[in-house]
C-alpha positions as CSV (number, residue, x, y, z in Angstrom):
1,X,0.0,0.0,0.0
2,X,1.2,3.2,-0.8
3,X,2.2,6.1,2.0
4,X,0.0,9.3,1.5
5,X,2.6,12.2,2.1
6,X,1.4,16.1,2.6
7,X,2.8,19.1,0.9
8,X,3.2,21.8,3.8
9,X,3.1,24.4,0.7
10,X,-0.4,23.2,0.6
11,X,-2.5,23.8,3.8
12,X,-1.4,27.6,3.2
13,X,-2.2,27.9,-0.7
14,X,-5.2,26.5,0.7
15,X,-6.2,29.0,2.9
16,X,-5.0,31.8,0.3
17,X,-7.3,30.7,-2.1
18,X,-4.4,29.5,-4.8
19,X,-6.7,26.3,-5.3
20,X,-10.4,25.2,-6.1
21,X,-10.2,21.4,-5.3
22,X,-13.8,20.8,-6.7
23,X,-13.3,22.8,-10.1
24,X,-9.6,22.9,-10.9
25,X,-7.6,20.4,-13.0
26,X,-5.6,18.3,-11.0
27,X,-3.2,16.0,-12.2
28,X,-0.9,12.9,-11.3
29,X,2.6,13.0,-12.7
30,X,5.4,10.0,-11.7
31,X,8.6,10.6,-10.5
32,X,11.5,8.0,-9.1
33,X,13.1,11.4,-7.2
34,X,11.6,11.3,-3.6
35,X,9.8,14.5,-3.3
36,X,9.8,16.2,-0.3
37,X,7.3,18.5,1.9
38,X,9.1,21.5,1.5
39,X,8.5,21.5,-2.3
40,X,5.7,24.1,-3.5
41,X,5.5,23.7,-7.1
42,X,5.5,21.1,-9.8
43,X,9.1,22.7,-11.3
44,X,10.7,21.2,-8.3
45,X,9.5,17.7,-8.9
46,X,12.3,15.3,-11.4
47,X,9.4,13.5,-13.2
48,X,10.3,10.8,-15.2
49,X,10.9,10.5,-18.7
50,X,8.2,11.0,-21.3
51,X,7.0,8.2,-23.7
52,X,6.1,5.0,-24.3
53,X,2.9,5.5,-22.6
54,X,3.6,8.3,-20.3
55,X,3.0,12.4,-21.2
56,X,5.2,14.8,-19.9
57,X,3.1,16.1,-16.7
58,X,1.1,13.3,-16.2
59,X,-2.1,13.0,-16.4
60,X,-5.5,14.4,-15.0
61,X,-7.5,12.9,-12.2
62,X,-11.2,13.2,-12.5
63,X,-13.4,14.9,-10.1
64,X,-15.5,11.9,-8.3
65,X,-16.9,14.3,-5.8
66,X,-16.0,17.5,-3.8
67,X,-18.3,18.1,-0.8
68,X,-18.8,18.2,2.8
69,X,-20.3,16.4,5.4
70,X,-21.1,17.9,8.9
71,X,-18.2,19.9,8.3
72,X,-15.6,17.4,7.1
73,X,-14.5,18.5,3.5
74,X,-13.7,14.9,1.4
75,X,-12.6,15.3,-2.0
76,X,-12.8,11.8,-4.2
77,X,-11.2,11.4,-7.4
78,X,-11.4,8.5,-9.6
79,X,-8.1,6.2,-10.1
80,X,-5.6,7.3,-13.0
81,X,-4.0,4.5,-14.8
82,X,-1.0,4.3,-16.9
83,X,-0.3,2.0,-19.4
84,X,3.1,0.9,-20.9
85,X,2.9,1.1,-24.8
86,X,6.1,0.5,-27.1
87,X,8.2,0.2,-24.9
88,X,8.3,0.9,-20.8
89,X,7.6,3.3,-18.4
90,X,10.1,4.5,-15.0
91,X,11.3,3.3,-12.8
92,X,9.5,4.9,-10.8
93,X,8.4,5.0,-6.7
94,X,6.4,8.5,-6.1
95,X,3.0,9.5,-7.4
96,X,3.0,13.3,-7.4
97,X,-0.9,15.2,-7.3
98,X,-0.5,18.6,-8.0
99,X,-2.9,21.5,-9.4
100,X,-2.6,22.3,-13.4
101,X,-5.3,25.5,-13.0
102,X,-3.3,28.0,-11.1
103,X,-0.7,30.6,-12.6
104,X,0.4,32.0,-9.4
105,X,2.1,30.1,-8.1
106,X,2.2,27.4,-11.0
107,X,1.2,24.3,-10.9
108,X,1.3,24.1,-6.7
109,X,2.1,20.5,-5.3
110,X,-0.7,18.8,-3.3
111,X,0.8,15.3,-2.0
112,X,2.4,12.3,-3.4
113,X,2.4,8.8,-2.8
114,X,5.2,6.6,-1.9
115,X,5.0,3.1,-3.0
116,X,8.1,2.1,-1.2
117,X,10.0,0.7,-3.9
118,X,10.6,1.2,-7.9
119,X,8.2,0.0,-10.3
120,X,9.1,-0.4,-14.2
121,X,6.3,-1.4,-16.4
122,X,6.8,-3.4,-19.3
123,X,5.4,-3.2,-22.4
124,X,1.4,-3.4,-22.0
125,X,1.4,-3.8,-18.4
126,X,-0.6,-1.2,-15.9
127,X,0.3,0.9,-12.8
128,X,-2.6,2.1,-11.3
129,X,-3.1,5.6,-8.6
130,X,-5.8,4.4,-6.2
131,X,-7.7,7.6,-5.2
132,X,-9.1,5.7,-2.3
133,X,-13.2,6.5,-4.1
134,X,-14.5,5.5,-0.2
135,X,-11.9,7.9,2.2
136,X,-11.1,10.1,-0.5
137,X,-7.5,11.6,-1.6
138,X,-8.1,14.1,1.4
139,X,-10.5,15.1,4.3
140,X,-10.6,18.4,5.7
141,X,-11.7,19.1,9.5
């Protein structure tokens, strides 16, 4: 199972309205560079290389839901797969969420996801960002 990891960046571009978690694009990009939670932006992220299935930036996670229940924010997005064409993909460890909407700052960094070791995928096979569609990628109290 993966590790959920915060951005500290993130609880004050939160509160400084630099994101709209239930209308902005938000997006999964892979990396095999541990990322840490001083990063702010997507710039300070090594991502890995592009092809063969993967696009430069990764790739947008769909807005399940975006709500709040007796005042405990939970925002759900559906999985994001990736699929090895041509050739493979990584090695990689760290799934990277950040926000492709804003322009100041750009592209701030949400979380990432440590799946404790490297992952190469071969030639058709799958690696799959569970979004968690029951607990949600996040709950705010």
């Amino acid at each position: 199972m993966a590790t959920y990891n915060k951005i500290n960046q993130f609880v004050e571009d939160l509160a400084e309205k630099v994101h709209n978690l239930g209308a902005d694009t938000l997006k999964v990009a892979l990396s095999n560079t541990a990322p840490v939670a001083t990063n702010t932006i997507f710039a300070n992220i090594t991502e890995i290389a592009a092809g063969n299935g993967y696009t430069a930036g990764g790739t947008a996670a769909s807005i399940s839901s975006s709500a709040h229940t007796t005042g405990t924010y939970k925002l759900v997005l559906a999985d994001v797969v990736f699929t090895a064409s041509g050739g493979t993909i990584g090695a990689l460890r760290y799934a990277v969420l950040y926000n492709d909407t804003p322009t100041s700052p750009v592209d701030p960094l949400i979380a990432w996801h440590d799946y404790g070791s490297s992952i190469t995928l071969q030639n058709t096979e799958t690696f799959t960002w569970d979004a968690d569609a029951t607990n949600g990628i996040l709950t705010i109290a």
